[in-house]
C-alpha positions as CSV (number, residue, x, y, z in Angstrom):
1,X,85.8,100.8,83.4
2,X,83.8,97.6,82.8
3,X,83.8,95.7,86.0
4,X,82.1,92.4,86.6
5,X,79.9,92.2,89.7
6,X,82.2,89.1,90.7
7,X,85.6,91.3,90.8
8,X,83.5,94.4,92.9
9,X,82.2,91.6,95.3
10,X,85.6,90.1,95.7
11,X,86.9,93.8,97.2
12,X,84.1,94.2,98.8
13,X,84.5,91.3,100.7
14,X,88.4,91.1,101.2
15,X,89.9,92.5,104.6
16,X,91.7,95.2,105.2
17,X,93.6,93.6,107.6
18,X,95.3,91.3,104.9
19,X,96.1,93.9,102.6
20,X,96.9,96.0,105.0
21,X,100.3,94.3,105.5
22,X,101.0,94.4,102.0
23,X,100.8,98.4,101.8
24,X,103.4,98.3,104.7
25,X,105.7,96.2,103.1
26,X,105.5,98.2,99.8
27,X,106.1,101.3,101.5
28,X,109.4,100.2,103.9
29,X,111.2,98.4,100.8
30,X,111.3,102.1,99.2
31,X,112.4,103.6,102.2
32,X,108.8,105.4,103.3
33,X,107.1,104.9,106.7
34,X,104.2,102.8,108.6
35,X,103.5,106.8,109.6
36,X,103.8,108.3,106.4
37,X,101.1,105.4,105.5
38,X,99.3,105.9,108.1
39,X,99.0,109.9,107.3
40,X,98.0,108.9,103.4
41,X,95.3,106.8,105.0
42,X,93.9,109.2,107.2
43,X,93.6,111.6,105.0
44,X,91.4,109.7,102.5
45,X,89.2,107.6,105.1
46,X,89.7,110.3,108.2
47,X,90.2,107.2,110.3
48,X,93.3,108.2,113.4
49,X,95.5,105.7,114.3
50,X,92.8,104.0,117.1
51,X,90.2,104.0,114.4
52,X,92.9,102.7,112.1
53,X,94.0,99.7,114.6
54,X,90.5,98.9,115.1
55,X,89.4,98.6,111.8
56,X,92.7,96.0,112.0
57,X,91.6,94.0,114.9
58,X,88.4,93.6,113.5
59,X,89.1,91.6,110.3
60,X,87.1,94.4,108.7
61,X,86.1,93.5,105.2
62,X,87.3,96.9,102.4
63,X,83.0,97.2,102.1
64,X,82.9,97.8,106.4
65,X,86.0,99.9,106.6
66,X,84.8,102.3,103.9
67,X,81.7,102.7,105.1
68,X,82.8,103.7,108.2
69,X,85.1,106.1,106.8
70,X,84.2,109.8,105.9
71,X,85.9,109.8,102.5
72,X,88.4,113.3,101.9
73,X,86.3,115.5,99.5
74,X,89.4,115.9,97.6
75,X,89.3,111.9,96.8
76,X,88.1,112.3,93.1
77,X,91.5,114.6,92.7
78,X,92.9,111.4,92.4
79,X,93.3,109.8,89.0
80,X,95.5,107.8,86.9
81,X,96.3,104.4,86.4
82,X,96.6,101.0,89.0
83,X,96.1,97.6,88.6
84,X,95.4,98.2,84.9
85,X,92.4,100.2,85.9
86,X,91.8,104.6,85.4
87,X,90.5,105.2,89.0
88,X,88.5,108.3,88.0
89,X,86.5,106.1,85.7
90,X,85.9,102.8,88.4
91,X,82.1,102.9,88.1
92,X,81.2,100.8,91.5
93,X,81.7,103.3,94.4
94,X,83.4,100.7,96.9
95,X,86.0,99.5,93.7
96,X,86.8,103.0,93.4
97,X,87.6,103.6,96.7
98,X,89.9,100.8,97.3
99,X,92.3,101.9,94.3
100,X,92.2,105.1,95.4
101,X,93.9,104.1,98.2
102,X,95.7,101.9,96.3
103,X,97.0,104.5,93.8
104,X,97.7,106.5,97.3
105,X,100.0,103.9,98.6
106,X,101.5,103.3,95.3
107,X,102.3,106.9,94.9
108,X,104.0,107.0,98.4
109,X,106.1,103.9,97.8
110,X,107.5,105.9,94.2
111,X,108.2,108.9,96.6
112,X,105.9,111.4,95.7
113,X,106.0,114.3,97.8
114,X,103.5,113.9,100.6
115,X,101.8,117.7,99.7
116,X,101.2,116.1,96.0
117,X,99.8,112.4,97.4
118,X,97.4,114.7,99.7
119,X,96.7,116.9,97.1
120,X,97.2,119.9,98.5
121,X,98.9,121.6,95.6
């Protein structure tokens, strides 16, 4: 992917406290749940649900909150296509990262099977 250093910077420096309503929304309106989102999160950042809440009450921007995470070392199974982008070809780490999880939530909302979204199989 060609990325601009302007488009990386603006991730980097977005919260994920406001998207993080936005995955939540997505997910409900096709019938999936704030714990099913929760699980799909934890198992690509390793963050519980304290972890998870504090990263939240913190206003912590996507660059903070994935540094503090211990990425899943399955994370580069995920591939395909979100927000006009191939994830598996997302050069900047952080940008990478974020539309993982993006393609994560995206994949829960179109009711994949939770084994597949982990990628356990």
């Amino acid at each position: 992917m060609k990325s601009t250093s302007h488009h990386d910077e603006r991730i980097a420096k977005m919260t994920f406290a406001s998207v993080y309503p936005h995955y939540v929304a997505k997910v409900e309106k096709k019938g999936r749940s704030t714990d099913e989102l929760h699980q799909v999160i934890q198992w690509l950042t390793g963050y519980d649900e304290a972890m998870l809440q504090k990263q939240i009450e913190e206003k912590a921007t996507f660059e903070q909150f994935f540094q503090q995470a211990t990425l899943n070392p399955n994370a580069h199974l995920i591939t395909g296509v979100i927000c006009g982008y191939r994830v598996e070809e997302i050069e900047n780490p952080l940008t990478q990262q974020v539309r993982y999880l993006d393609k994560l939530v995206d994949e829960l909302a179109k009711g994949r099977k939770m084994e597949k979204i982990l990628r356990a199989g």
